[in-house]
Phi, psi and omega in degrees: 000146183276151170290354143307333180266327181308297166311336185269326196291352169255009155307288196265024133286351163237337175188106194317319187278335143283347191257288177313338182283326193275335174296279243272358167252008158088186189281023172251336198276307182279018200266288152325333165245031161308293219293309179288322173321296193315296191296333186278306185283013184045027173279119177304131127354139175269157195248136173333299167249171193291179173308191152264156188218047156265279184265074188297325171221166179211120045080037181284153188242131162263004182236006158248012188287123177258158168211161179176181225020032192305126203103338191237135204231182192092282162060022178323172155181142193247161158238166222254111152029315171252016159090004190242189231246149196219116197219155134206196214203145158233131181080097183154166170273023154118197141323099167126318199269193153242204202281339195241345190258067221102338172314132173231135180328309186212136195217177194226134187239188169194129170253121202240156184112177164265145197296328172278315198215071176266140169233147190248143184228140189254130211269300206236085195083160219011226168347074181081029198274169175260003159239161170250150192308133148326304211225106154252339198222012173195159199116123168206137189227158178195023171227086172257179199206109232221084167240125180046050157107333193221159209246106160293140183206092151312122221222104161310080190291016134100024209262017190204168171258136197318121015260025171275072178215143179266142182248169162219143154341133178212163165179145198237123192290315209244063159052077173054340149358283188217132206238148142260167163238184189256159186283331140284155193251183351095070212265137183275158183195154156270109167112344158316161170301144183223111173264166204245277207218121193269145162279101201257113177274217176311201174260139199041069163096295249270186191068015191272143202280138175328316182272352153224057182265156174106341156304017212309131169230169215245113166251159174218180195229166168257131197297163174246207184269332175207175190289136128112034168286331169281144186248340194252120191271150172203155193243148181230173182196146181218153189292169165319299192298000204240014185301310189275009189250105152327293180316317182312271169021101189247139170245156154351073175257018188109176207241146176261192186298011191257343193100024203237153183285179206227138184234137164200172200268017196226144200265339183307309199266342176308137135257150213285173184250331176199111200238141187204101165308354174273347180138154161223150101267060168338109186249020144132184195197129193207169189266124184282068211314351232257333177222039175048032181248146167255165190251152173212129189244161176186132181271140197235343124242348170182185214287338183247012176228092175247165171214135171287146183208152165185147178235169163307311179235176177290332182257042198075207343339124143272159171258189183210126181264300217222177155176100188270172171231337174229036173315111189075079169039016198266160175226316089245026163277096163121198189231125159279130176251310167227183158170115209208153234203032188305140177344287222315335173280351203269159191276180204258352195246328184106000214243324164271091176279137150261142183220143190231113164243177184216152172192161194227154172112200185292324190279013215248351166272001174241186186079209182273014133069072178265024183298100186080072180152161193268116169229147210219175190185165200259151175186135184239148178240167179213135193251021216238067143051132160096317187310178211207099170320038192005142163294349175075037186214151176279134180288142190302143180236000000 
């Protein structure tokens, strides 16, 4: 049977009016809607890279998954100088709050406590906060960063329809109190750098492996034309002390002939780090010391198709730990926005995590129906022979 017929015919098992649309534009359309057919029919997506011969299984425990701030999403997060955990969130109050009650555009959080019994405080915005908001009314972040003391945030400023929007730099001297920005943006353009996610290591900073200390790095996408257009992850790094200098800023261009990475300031010249023809949306990215390795999470279409990696460096080889198609029962109607693996949870061998993700829409309602809210769960990986990789979806209760 031709692959066309196959595709239209698992087509118009979900949707007659898609399938005649794609017969009458001929066989490039349908070609193209192979990648959603598959996903509408629930056939798992082939994952970008091979397994890992790291991580042989993973593990979610559902039966420690917590939630909590309903309404309010995003949730990045770094550690902080005073040991405790730094978040912020967006369109909700916060800790405490609803989607309506304390709502702010953008709010600054903290977690103080251990991953079984943490209690959360709002820094900046929302519920009951110990500062009044920064961002009450425009503003979004999903990059924080805890380096020598001050607190970093790459900042949607809201100023276009989504991805035509410029970010900018922010960063706060008293632990998210109160921000500056930097006098440059971040320019939206189609094919510009658009960042995503600060590379997040130890506490304030501290832990960066020897071949790349003295750095902060940035990963980010080349803005597209619309929303889930992008397949390429790219990376930038600035010195530490240069953080706040445009010029400084080198991105990611390939490895030269020795295998060593090769940096230049014009982004035109970037190469990407990590690629998934199915979509990237970069949920963070963070260094695992306990098994010298880094994790890179990324939603390849909507809230229940996440997928784990991890490589020697930020920019691979990767590997592929999970790639999921119904992770916590969710489904592709809507956006995975993070799922980050802060250090300070991490066990001392690397194999135990806690990941505090945010995902959003219809599919982000069905499953454990993590729509809108800060959710955090327990997970273990194993490097051992034998393990058995989970489906990643909570057992029937």
């Amino acid at each position: 049977m031709p692959d066309e017929c196959l595709i239209v015919r698992l087509m118009v098992a979900q949707n007659n009016a898609r399938a005649a649309i794609g017969l009458s534009l001929g066989p490039w359309l349908v070609v193209v809607s192979l990648q959603l057919a598959a996903v509408l029919a629930g056939v798992a997506q082939e994952a970008p890279y091979p397994p890992s011969r790291t991580i042989k299984s993973i593990t979610w425990h559902w039966d420690t998954y917590q939630t909590a701030a309903i309404g309010s999403d995003l949730w990045p997060v770094t550690w902080g100088p005073d040991d405790h955990l730094y978040l912020a969130w967006g369109d909700g109050g916060g800790f405490g709050g609803t989607d309506s009650d304390g709502r702010v555009s953008m709010g600054f959080a903290r977690i103080e406590g251990g991953p079984e019994h943490f209690q959360g405080f709002n820094i900046n915005g929302g519920k009951n906060p110990e500062h009044p908001a920064s961002f009450p009314k425009k503003g979004k972040t999903a990059a924080l960063l805890f380096d020598q003391g001050i607190l970093y945030a790459s900042i949607n400023l809201q100023d276009g329809v989504w991805p035509d929007v410029n970010h900018v730099l922010a960063w706060s001297t008293n632990k998210g109190a109160t921000w500056a920005k930097s006098d440059w943006l971040f320019p939206k353009r189609v094919g510009s750098f658009q960042p995503a996610r600060f590379l997040n290591f130890g506490k304030d900073g501290a832990g960066v492996p020897a071949s790349l200390a003295g750095y902060v790095y940035l990963c980010g996408v080349k803005q597209a034309t619309q929303r889930g257009a992008n397949r390429d992850v790219y990376l930038a790094r600035v010195p530490r002390g240069k953080i706040r200098e445009r010029e400084a800023l080198q991105f990611f261009s390939g490895l030269d002939a020795n295998g060593q990475a090769s940096w230049n300031r014009e982004f035109a010249v970037a190469a990407p780090i990590f690629s998934d023809a199915n979509s990237v949306a970069p949920g963070g990215m963070v260094y695992d010391p306990g098994l010298g390795c880094f994790l890179l999470t990324s939603f390849h279409i909507g809230p229940g198709q996440l997928g784990i990696f991890e490589a020697p460096q930020p920019w691979g080889p990767w590997s592929t730990v999970a790639y999921y198609s119904q992770w916590g029962g969710m489904g592709t109607a809507g956006e995975g926005l993070t799922c980050e693996f802060p250090q300070k949870w991490m066990s001392a061998d690397g194999l135990t995590l806690w990941g505090i993700f945010s995902v959003y829409g219809e599919g982000a309602k069905q499953g454990i129906k993590a729509h809108d809210r800060f959710n955090l769960i327990k997970i273990t990986l194993s490097n051992t022979a034998g393990g058995k990789t989970d489906q990643g979806i909570e057992p029937a209760r």
